[in-house]
C-alpha positions as CSV (number, residue, x, y, z in Angstrom):
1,X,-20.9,-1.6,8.0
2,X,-18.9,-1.9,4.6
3,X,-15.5,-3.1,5.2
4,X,-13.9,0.5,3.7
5,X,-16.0,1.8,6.7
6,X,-14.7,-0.6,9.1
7,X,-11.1,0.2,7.3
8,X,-11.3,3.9,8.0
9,X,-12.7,3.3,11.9
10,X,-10.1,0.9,12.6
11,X,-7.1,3.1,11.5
12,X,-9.1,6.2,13.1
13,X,-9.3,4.0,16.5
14,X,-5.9,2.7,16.4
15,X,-3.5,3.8,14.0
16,X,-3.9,7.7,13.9
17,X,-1.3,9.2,16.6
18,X,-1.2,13.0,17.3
19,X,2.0,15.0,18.1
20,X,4.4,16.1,16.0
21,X,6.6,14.0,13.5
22,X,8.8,13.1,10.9
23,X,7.4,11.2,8.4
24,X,9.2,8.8,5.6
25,X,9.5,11.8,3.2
26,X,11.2,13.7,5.7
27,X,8.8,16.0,6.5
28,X,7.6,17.2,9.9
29,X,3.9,16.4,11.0
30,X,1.1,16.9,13.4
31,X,0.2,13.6,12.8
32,X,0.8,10.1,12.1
33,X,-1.2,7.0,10.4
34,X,0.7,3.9,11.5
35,X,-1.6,1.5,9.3
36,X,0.2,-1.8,10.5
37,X,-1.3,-0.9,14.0
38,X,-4.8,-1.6,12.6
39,X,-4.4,-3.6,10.0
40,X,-2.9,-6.3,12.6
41,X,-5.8,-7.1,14.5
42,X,-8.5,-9.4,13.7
43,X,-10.9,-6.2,12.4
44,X,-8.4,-4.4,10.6
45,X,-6.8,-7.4,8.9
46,X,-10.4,-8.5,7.4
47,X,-11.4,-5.3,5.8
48,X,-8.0,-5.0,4.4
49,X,-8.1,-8.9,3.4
50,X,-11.9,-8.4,1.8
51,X,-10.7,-4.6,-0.1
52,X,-7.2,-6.0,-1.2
53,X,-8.5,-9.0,-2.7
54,X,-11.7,-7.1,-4.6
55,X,-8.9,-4.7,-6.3
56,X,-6.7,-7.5,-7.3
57,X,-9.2,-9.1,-9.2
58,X,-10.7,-5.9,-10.4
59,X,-7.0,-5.1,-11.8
60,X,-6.5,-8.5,-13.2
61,X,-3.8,-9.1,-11.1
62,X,-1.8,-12.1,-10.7
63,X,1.0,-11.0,-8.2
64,X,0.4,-8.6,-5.2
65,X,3.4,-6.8,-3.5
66,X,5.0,-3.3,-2.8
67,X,8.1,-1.9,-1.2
68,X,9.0,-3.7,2.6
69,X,7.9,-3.7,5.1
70,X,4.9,-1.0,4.7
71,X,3.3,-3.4,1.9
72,X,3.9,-6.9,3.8
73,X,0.8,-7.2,5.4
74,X,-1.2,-5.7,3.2
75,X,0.1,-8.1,0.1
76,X,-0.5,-11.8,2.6
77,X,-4.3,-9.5,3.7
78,X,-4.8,-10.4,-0.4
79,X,-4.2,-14.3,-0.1
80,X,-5.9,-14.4,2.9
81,X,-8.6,-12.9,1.3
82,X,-8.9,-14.9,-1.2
83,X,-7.2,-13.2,-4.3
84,X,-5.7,-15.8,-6.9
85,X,-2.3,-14.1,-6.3
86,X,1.1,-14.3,-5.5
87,X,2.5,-12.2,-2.7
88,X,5.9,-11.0,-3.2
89,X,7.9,-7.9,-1.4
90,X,10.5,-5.6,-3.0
91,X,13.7,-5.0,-1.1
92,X,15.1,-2.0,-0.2
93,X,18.8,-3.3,-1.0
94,X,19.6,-6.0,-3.2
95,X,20.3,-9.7,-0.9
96,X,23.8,-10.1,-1.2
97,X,23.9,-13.7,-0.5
98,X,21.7,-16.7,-1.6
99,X,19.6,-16.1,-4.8
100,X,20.4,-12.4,-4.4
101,X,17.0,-10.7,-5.1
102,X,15.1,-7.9,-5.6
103,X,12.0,-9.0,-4.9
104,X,11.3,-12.2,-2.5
105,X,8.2,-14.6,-2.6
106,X,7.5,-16.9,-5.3
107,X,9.1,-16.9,-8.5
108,X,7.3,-14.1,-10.7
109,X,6.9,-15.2,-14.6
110,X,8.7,-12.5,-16.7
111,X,5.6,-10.3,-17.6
112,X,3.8,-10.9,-14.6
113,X,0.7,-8.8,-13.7
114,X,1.6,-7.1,-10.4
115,X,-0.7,-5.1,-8.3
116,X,1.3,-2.6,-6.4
117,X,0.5,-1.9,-2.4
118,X,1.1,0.4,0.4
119,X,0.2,1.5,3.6
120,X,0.5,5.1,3.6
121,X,1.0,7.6,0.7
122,X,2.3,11.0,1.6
123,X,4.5,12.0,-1.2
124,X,4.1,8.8,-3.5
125,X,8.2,8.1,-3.2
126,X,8.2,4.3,-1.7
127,X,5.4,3.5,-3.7
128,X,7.3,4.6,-7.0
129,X,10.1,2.6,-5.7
130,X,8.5,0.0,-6.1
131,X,6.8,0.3,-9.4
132,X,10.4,0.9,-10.9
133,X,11.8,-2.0,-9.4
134,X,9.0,-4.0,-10.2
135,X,9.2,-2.8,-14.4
136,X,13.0,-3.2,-14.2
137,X,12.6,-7.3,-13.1
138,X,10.6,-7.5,-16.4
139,X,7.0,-7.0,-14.5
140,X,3.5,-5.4,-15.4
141,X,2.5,-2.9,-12.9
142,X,-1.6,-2.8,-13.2
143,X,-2.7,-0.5,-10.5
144,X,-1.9,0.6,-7.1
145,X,-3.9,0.4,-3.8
146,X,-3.0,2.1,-0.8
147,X,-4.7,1.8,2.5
148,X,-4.5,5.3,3.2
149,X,-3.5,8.5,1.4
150,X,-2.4,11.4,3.1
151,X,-3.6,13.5,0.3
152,X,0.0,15.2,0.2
153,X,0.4,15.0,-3.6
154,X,1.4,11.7,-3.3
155,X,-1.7,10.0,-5.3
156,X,-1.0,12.1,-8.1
157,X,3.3,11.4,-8.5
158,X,1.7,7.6,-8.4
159,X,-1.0,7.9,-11.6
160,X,2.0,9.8,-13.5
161,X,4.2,7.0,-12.4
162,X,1.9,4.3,-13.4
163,X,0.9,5.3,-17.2
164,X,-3.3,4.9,-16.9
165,X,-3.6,2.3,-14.5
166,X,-5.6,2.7,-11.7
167,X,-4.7,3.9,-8.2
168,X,-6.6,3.6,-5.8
169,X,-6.7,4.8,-1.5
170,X,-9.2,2.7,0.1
171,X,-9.2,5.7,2.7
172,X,-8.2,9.2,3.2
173,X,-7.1,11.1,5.9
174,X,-10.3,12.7,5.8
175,X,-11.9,9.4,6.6
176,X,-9.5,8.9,9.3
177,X,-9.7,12.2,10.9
178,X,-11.4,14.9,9.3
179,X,-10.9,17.5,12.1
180,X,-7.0,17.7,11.4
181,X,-5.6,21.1,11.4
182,X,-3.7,21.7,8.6
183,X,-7.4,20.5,6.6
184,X,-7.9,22.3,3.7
185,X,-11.0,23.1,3.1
């Protein structure tokens, strides 16, 4: 089994949850994906770690990070499989005490070459949150990675947000659970 298939039956086994609700966007559901429920275990985390790690070396990417807390995990699954990165995460709300950051983990080198990630993509909005903040600290964004996208419209406010580099959903929702009813076919 590749590790995108063992990716997509790990969320389907443990992260999909049925039953109306709201989502980050706001709007309602019949379903959930809470990645972080598969991609913490042992078989979760290493197909993340092994996927993660391929795309930041296929972007060229020297610093992996997103938006907290949604791209936590997924940015320490890169160093732990084996990427030559840092891992950094992007505040919601400026620290107001210490160094008073945006974005936390090793110092980034103005210019660096960031590889933005996120759990779930529904309508792109956290995602693009972070690629702004990211730009605005004097950073390359080259590409995007999501474990999952919802296929909400989301992937496509990301490409226009990123300017030609690549985004890429390791799964789908159709991967994850194909039977859904609002499926359109």
């Amino acid at each position: 089994m590749s590790a995108r298939e063992a990716l997509a039956r790990e969320l389907r086994e443990h992260a999909l949850v049925i039953g109306e609700v709201t989502l980050t966007s706001g709007q309602k559901a019949q379903y959930l994906i809470d990645a972080k429920r598969a991609i913490l275990r042992p078989a979760g985390f290493r197909a993340l770690s092994e996927l993660v790690a391929e795309e930041a070396s296929r972007a060229g990417a020297t610093a992996v990070g997103g938006l907290t807390m949604g791209a936590d995990p997924i940015a320490c699954a890169a160093l732990a499989g084996g990427a030559d990165v840092k891992a950094f995460f992007v505040r919601k709300d400026r620290k107001e005490h210490g160094l008073a950051r945006w974005i936390e983990g090793p110092p980034l080198e103005p210019g660096e070459r960031c590889l933005i990630v996120e759990d779930v993509v529904t309508t792109g909005g956290s995602t693009i949150k972070a690629i702004e903040r990211v730009r605005e600290e004097g950073h390359a964004v080259v590409g995007v990675v999501a474990i999952l996208d919802r296929l909400a419209g989301g992937g496509a406010a990301i490409e226009a947000a990123i300017d030609g580099a690549p985004y890429v959903a390791l799964t789908t929702i159709d991967d994850v659970y194909p039977e859904r009813p609002d499926r359109s076919d």
